[in-house]
Each structure stands twice: as structure tokens, then as C-alpha cells.
N, C-alpha and C positions, 0 to 999 in steps of 0.2 A: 504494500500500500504506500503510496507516497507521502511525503512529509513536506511541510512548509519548516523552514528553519528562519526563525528573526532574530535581527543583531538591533534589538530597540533601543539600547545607549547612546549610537552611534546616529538614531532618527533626527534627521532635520525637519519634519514637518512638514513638508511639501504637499501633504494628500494625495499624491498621484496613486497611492493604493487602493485606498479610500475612493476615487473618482472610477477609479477600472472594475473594483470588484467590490463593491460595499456590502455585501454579504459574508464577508469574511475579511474585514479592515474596518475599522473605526478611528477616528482621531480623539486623542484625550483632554478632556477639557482640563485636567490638571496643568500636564505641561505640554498642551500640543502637537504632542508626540502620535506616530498611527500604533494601535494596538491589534493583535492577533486575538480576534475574535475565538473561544475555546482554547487559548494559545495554553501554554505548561510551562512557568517559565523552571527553570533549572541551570545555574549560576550566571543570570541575567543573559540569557538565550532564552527563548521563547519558542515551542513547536509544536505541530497539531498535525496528525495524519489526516489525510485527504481520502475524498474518491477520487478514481478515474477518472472524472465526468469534470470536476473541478480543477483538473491537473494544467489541462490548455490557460485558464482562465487567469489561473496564479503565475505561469510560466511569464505570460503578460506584466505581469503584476513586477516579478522580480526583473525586469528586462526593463523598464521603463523605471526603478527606482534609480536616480542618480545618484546616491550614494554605496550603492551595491549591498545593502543589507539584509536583502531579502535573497533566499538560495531553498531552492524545491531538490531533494531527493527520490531517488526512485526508490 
């Protein structure tokens, strides 16, 4: 099953994740930052297995963050 991996430290806030797939990206009204919707953080990583069906959609998601924080495993 695929996985979403986030490096949220490193989040500039941009939303562009938020804009492409808002069913699995929100931005925090704390500090701004995009959060991994169901995300698991585990030593300030953040990761959520996927379907299939959502794999295309994230693929997007990490390809378009300008800071490269977001990275999908198979």
C-alpha cells in the first residue's frame, strides 16, 4: 500500500497541497503550516498509507511542493 511521507518543519505554507488535493491536506491555522490529514507523526515526520486510487492524486501533490517535502512511497 502506498504511503505519503511529510517533512512539516520544513512547511513554508504555500497551500499548493491544500489547492490540489484538499481531501487529504489542510493548512493550520496555528502556524500556517499544511497538515497531513490522518497523518502519524513519529519524530516530526508525518505518514499515512494510501489507496491506489489516491496515489496519482498525491504524486501531484508532492511534485508541485516547492520545497520538496512531501515524498509518496510505494
Amino acid at each position: 500500500m502506498p504511503k505519503i511521507i511529510h517533512y512539516r518543519k520544513k512547511c513554508i505554507g504555500c497551500n499548493i497541497c491544500f489547492e490540489l488535493w484538499p481531501l487529504r491536506w489542510r493548512i493550520s491555522r496555528k502556524d500556517g503550516k499544511c497538515t497531513l490529514i490522518d497523518g502519524i507523526e513519529k519524530k516530526g515526520i508525518w505518514q499515512v498509507e494510501i489507496s491506489d486510487n489516491e496515489y496519482t492524486d498525491n504524486l501531484r501533490v508532492a511534485k508541485a511542493c516547492p520545497v520538496k517535502i512531501i515524498k509518496l512511497s510505494i
